[in-house]
Short mmCIF file of the C-alpha atoms (twelve columns), coordinates in Angstrom:
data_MODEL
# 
_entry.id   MODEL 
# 
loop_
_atom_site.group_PDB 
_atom_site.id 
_atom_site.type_symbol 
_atom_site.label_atom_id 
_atom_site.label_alt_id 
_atom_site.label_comp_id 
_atom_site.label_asym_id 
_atom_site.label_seq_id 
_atom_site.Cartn_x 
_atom_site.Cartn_y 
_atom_site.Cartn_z 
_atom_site.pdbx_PDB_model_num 
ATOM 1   C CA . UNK A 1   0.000   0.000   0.000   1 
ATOM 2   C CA . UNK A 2   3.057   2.523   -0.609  1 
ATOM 3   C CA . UNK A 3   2.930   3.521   3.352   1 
ATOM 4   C CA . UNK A 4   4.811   3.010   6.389   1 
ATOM 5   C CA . UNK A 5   3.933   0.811   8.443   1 
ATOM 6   C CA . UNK A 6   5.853   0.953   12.150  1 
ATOM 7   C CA . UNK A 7   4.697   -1.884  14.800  1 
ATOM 8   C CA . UNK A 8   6.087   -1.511  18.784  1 
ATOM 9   C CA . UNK A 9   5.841   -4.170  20.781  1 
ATOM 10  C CA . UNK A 10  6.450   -4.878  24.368  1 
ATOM 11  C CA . UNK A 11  6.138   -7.771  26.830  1 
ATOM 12  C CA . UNK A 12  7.220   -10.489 24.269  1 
ATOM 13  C CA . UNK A 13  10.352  -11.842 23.508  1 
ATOM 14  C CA . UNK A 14  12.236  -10.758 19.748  1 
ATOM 15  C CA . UNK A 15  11.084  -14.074 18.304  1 
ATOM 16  C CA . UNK A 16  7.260   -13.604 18.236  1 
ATOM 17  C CA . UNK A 17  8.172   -10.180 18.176  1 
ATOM 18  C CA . UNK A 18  8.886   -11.170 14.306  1 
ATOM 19  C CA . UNK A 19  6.871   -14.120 13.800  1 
ATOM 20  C CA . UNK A 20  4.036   -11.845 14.450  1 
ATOM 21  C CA . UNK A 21  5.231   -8.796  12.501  1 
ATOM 22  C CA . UNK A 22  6.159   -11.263 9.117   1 
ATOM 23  C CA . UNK A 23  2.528   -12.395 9.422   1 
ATOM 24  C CA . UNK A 24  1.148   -8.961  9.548   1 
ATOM 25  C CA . UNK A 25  3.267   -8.250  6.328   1 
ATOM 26  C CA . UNK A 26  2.532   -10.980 4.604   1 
ATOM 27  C CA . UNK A 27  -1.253  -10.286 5.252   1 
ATOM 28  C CA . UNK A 28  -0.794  -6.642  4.227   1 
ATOM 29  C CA . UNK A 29  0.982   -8.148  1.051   1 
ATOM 30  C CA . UNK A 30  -1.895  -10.423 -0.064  1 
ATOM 31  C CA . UNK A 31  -4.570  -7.596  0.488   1 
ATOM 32  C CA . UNK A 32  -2.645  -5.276  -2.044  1 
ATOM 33  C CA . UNK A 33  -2.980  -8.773  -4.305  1 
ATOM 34  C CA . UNK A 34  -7.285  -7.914  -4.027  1 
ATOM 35  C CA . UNK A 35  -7.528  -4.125  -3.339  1 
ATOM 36  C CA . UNK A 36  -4.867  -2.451  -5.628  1 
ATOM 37  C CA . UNK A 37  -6.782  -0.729  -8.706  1 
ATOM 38  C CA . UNK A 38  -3.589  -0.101  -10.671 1 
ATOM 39  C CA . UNK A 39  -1.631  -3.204  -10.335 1 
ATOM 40  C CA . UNK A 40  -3.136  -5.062  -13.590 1 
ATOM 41  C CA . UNK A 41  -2.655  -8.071  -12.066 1 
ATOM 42  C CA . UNK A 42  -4.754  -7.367  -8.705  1 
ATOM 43  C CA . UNK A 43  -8.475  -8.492  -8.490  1 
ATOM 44  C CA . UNK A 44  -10.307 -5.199  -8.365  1 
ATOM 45  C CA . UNK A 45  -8.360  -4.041  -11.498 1 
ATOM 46  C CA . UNK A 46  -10.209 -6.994  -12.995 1 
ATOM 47  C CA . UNK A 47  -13.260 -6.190  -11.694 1 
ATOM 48  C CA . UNK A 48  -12.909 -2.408  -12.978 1 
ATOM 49  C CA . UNK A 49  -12.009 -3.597  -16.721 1 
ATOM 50  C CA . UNK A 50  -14.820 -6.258  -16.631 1 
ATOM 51  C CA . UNK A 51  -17.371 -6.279  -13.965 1 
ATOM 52  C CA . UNK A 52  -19.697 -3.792  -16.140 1 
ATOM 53  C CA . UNK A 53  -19.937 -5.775  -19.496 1 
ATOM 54  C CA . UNK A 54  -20.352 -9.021  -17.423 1 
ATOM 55  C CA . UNK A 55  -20.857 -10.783 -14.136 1 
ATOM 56  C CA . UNK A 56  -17.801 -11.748 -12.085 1 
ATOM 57  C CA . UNK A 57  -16.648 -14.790 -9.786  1 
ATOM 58  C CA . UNK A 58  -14.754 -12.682 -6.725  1 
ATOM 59  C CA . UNK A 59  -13.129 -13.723 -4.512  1 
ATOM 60  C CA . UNK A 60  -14.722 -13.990 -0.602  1 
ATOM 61  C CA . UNK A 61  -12.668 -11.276 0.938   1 
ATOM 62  C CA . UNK A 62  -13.693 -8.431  -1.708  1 
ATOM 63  C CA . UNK A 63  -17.049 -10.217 -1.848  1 
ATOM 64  C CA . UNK A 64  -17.553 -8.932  1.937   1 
ATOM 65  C CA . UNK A 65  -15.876 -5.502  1.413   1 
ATOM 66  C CA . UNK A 66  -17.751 -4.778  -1.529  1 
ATOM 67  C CA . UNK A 67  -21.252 -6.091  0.593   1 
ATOM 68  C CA . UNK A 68  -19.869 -3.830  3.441   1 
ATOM 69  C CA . UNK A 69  -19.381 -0.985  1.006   1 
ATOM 70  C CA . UNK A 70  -23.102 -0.862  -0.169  1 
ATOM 71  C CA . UNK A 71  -23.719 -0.578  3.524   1 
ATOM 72  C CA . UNK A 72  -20.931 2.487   3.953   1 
ATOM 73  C CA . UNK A 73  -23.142 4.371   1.482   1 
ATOM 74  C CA . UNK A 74  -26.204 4.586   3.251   1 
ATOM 75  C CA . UNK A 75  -24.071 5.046   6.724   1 
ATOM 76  C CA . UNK A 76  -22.206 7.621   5.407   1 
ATOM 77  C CA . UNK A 77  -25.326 9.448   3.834   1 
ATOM 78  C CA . UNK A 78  -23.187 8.750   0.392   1 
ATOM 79  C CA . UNK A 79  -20.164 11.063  1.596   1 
ATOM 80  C CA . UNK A 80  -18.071 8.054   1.542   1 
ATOM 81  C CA . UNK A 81  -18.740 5.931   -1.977  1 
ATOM 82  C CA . UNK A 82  -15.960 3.065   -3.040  1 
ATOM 83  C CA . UNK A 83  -17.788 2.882   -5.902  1 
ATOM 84  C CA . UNK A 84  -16.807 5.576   -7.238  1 
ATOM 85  C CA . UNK A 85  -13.623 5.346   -8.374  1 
ATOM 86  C CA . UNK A 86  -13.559 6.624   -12.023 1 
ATOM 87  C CA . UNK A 87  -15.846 9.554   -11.424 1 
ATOM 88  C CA . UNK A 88  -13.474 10.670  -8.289  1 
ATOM 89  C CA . UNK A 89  -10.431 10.283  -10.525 1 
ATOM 90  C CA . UNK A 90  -12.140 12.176  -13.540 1 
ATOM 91  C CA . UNK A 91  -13.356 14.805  -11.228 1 
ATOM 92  C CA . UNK A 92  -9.574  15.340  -9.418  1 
ATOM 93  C CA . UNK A 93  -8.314  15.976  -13.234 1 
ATOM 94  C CA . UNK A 94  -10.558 18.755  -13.750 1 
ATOM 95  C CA . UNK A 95  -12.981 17.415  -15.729 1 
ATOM 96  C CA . UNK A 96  -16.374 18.643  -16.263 1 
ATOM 97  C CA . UNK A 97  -18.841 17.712  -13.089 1 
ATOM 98  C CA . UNK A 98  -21.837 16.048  -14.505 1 
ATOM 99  C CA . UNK A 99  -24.630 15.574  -11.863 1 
ATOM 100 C CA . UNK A 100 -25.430 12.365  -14.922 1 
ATOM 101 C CA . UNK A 101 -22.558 10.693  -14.752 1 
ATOM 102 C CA . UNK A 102 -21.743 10.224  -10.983 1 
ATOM 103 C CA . UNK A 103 -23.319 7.208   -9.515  1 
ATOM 104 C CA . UNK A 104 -24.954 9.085   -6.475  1 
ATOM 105 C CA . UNK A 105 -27.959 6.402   -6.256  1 
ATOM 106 C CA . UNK A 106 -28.766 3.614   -3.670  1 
ATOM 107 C CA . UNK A 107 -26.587 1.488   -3.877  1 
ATOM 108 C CA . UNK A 108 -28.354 -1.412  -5.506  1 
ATOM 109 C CA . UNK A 109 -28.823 0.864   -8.391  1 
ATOM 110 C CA . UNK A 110 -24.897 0.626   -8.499  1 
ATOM 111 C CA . UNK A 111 -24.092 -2.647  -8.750  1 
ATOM 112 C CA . UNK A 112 -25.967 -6.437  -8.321  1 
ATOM 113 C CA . UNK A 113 -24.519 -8.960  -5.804  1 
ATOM 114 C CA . UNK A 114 -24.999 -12.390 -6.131  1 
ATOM 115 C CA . UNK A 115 -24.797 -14.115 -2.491  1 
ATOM 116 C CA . UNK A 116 -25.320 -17.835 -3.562  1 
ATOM 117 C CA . UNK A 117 -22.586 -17.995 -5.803  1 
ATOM 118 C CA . UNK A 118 -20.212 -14.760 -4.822  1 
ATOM 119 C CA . UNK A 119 -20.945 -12.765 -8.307  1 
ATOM 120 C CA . UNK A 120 -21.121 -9.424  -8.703  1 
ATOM 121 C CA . UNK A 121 -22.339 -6.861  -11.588 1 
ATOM 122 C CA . UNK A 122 -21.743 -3.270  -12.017 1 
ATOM 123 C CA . UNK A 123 -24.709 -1.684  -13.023 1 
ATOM 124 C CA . UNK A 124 -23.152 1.960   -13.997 1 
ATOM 125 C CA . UNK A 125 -20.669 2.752   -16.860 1 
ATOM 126 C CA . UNK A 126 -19.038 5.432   -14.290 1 
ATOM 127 C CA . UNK A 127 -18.558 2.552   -11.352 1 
ATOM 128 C CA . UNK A 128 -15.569 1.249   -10.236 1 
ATOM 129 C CA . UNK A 129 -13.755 -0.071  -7.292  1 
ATOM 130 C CA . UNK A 130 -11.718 2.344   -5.118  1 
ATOM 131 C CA . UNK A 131 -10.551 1.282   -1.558  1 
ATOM 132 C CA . UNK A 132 -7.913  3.974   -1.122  1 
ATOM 133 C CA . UNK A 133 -9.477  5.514   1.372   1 
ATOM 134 C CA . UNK A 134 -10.446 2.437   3.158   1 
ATOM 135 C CA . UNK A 135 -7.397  -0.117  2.495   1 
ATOM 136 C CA . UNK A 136 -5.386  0.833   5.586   1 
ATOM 137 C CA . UNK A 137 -8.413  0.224   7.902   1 
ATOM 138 C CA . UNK A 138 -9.222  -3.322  6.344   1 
ATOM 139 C CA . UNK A 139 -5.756  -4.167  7.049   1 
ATOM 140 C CA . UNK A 140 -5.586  -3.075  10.392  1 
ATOM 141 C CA . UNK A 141 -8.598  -4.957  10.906  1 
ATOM 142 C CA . UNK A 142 -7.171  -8.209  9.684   1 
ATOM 143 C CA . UNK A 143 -3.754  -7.470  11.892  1 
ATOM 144 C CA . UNK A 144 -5.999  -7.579  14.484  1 
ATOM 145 C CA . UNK A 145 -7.346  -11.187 14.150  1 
ATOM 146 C CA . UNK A 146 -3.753  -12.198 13.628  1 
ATOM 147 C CA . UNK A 147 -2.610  -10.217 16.944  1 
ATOM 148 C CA . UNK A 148 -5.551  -12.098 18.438  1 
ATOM 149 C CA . UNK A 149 -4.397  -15.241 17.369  1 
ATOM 150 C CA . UNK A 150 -1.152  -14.900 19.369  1 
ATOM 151 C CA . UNK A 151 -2.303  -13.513 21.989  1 
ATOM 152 C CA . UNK A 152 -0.522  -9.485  21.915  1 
ATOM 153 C CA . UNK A 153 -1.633  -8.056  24.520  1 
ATOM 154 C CA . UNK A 154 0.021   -4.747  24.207  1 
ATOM 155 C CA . UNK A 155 1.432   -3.452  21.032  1 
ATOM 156 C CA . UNK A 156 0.994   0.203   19.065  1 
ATOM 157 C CA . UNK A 157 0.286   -0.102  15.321  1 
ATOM 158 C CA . UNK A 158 1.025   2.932   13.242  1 
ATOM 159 C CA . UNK A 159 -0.070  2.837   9.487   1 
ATOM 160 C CA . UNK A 160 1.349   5.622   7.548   1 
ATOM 161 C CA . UNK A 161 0.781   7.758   10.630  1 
ATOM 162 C CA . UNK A 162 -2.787  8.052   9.928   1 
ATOM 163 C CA . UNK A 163 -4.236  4.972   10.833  1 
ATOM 164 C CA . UNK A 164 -3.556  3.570   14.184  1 
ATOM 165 C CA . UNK A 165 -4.175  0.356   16.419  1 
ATOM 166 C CA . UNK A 166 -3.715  -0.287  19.467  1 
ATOM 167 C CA . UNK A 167 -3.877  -3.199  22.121  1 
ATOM 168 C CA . UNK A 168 -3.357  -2.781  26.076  1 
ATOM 169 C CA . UNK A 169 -1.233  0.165   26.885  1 
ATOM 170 C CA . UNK A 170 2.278   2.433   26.982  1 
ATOM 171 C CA . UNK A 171 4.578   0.791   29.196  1 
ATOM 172 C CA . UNK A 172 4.813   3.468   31.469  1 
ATOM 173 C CA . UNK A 173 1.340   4.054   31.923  1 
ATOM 174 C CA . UNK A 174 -2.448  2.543   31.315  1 
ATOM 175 C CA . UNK A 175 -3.139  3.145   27.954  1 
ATOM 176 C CA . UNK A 176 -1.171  4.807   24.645  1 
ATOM 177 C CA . UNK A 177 -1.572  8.222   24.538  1 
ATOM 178 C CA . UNK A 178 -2.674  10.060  21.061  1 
ATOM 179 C CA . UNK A 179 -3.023  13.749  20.060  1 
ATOM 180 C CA . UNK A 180 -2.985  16.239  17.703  1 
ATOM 181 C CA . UNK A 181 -0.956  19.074  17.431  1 
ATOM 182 C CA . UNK A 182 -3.371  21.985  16.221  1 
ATOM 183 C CA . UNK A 183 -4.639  24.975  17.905  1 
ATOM 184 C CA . UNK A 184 -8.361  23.579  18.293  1 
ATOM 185 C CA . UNK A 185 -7.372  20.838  20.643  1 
ATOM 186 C CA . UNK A 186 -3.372  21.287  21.689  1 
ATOM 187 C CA . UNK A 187 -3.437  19.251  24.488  1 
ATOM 188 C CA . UNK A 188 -6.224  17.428  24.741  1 
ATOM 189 C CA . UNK A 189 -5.172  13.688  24.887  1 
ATOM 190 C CA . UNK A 190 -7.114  10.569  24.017  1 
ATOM 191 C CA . UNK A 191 -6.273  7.230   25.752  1 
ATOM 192 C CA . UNK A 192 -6.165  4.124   23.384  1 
ATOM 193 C CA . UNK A 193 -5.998  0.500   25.015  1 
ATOM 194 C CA . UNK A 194 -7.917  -1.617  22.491  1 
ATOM 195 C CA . UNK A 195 -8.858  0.722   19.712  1 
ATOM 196 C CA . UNK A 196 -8.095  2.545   16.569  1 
ATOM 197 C CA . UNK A 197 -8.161  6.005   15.218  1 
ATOM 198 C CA . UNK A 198 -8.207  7.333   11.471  1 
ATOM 199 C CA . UNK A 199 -6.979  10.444  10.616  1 
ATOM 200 C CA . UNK A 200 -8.283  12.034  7.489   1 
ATOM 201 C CA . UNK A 201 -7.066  15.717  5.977   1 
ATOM 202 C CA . UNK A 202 -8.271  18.072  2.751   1 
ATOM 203 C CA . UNK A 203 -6.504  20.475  1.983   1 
ATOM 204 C CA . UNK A 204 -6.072  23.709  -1.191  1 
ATOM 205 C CA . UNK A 205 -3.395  25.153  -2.103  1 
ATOM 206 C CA . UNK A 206 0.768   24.442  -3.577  1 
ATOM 207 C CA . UNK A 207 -0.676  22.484  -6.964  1 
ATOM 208 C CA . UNK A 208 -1.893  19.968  -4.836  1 
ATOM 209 C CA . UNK A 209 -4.591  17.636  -5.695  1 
ATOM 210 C CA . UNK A 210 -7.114  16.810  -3.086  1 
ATOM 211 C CA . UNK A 211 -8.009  13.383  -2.658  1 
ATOM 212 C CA . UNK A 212 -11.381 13.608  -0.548  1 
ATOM 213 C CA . UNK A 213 -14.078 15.608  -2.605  1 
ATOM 214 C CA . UNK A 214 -18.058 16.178  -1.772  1 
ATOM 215 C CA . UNK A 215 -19.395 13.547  -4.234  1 
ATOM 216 C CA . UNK A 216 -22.505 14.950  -4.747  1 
ATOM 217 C CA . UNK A 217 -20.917 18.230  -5.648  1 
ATOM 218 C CA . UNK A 218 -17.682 17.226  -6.624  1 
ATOM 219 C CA . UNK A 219 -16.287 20.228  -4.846  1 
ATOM 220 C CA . UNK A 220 -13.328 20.294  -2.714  1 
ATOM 221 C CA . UNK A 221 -13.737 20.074  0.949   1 
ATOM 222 C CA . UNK A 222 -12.618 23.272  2.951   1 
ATOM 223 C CA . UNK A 223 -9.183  23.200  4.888   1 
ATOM 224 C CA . UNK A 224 -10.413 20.118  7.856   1 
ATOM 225 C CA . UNK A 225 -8.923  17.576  9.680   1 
ATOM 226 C CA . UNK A 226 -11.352 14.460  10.799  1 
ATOM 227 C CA . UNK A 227 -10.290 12.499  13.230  1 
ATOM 228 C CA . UNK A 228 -12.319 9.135   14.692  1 
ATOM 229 C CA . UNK A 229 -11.736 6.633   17.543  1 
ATOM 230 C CA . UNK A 230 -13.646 3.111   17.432  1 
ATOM 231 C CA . UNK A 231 -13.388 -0.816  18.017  1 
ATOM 232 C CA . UNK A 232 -13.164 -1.406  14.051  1 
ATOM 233 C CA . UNK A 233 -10.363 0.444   11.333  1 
ATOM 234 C CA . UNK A 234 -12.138 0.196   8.970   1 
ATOM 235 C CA . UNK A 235 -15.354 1.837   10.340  1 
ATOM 236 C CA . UNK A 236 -12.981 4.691   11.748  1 
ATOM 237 C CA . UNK A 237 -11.688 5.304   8.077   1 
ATOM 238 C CA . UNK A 238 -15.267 5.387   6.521   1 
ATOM 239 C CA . UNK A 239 -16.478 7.528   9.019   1 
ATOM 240 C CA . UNK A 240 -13.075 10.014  8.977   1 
ATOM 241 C CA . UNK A 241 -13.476 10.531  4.941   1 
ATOM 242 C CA . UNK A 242 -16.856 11.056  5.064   1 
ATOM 243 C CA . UNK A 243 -16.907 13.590  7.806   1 
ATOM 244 C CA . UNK A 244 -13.715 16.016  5.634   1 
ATOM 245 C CA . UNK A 245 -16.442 14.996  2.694   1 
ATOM 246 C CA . UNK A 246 -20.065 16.172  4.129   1 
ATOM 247 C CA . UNK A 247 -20.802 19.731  5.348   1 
ATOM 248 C CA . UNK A 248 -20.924 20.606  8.793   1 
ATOM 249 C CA . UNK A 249 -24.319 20.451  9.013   1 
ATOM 250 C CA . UNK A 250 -24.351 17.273  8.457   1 
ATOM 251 C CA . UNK A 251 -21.244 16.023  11.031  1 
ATOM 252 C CA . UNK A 252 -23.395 15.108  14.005  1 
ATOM 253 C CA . UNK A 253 -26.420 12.673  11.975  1 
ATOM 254 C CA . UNK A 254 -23.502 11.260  9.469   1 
ATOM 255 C CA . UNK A 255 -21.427 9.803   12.789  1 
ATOM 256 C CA . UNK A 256 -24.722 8.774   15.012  1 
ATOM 257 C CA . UNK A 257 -24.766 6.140   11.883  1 
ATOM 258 C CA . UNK A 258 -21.350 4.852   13.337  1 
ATOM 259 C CA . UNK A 259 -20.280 3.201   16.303  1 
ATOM 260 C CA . UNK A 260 -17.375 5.052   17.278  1 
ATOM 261 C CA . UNK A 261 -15.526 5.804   20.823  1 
ATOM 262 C CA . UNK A 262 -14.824 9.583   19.628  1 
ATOM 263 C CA . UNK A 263 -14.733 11.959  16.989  1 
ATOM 264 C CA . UNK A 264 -13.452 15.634  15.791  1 
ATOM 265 C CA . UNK A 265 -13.319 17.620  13.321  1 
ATOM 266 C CA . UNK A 266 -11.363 21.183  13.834  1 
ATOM 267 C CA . UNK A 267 -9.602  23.230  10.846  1 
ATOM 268 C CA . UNK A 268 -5.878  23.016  9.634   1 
ATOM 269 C CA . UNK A 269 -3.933  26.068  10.398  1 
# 
């Protein structure tokens, strides 16, 4: 997934230290097999080329996401969509926003799922696949099965600084301590034992592109950070992309959707 990915442990000795962290690698690995939409050889590439002009065999693991995706839609009031993948891209080069061509519908208007034999349709020219903003929470979430399964008990999980898991606590202390440096909540810390937190930014400015946009407007966001605490990665990443996404109005109903320990939202300075 082209990020970081720095693992602390404590308590253990070096050699599960590593057994653990070469399964959590490996893992990560044989997601980026499923979820990359460049790599031609990946499975949602596949599904992108094909999955429109014909129904598709997938795989279970991007059977679920995808299922779990349909669900993120109606969550997220549609401010978080990973169908939308060519429409986001088209939209980021400055193409012409066409109320028509983005796929702002129910979401079994976007695509048919077959649950008896693991087939899926897309139903939209303008759908495709995009888990970018959701890949380093479904891997976090599978690191934590496999932390499970040896029994971590405390152990601080940074991916790409933005998406975070943690089990237990600090070492010198009852929990691991996270916070933000930014004038809205400078010192304000938030104790993690067994949780996560997503950390999601839009920006303007210095040529650079934004990569979180208001679907149904295909605007830019203003200047935000969104930050989210829960149980699941996954759900924290969702819910951190949609909140930079939606209007402020719309903050507090979007993340009563979600079961999350904590939220914020606050403006970069």
């Amino acid at each position: 997934m082209n990020t970081p990915l720095d693992i602390v442990f404590w308590g253990i000795n070096q050699e599960l230290a590593d057994q653990v962290t070469e399964k959590v690698v490996t893992q990560i690995m044989e997601l980026q097999t499923i979820l990359d939409r460049f790599n031609s050889e990946a499975e949602t590439f596949k599904v992108n080329k094909n999955a429109f002009s014909k129904s598709m065999a997938i795989s279970p693991f991007l059977f679920k996401t995808i299922s779990n995706g349909m669900k993120y839609i109606q969550k997220s009031e549609g401010y978080f969509n990973v169908f939308a993948g060519k429409v986001y891209a088209s939209l980021k080069e400055k193409s012409a926003f066409s109320e028509s061509s983005l796929p702002i519908h129910p979401p079994e208007d976007l695509i048919k799922i077959n649950t008896s034999n693991n087939t899926i349709q897309f139903l939209h020219p303008a759908v495709s696949l995009d888990f970018g903003g959701i890949g380093k929470g479904l891997a976090l979430d599978e690191t934590s099965k496999i932390l499970d399964e040896f029994g971590i008990k405390n152990t601080f999980i940074s991916f790409g600084g933005s998406s975070i898991l943690t089990r237990g606590h600090h070492p010198h202390g009852n929990h691991w301590p996270f916070s933000l440096k930014n004038q809205e909540i400078e010192g304000e810390i938030w104790p993690l034992r067994n949780d996560t937190v997503s950390v999601s930014c839009a920006g303007h400015g210095s040529g650079k592109t934004p990569h979180i946009l208001n679907p149904k407007t295909g605007d830019c966001p203003p200047s935000f950070t969104a930050v989210v605490q829960s149980e699941s990665a996954t759900e924290a990443e969702v819910l951190s992309t949609a909140l930079i996404a939606a209007p402020d109005e719309k903050h507090q109903e979007i993340a009563s959707h979600f079961n999350v320990e904590k939220w914020a939202v606050f403006p970069i300075h």
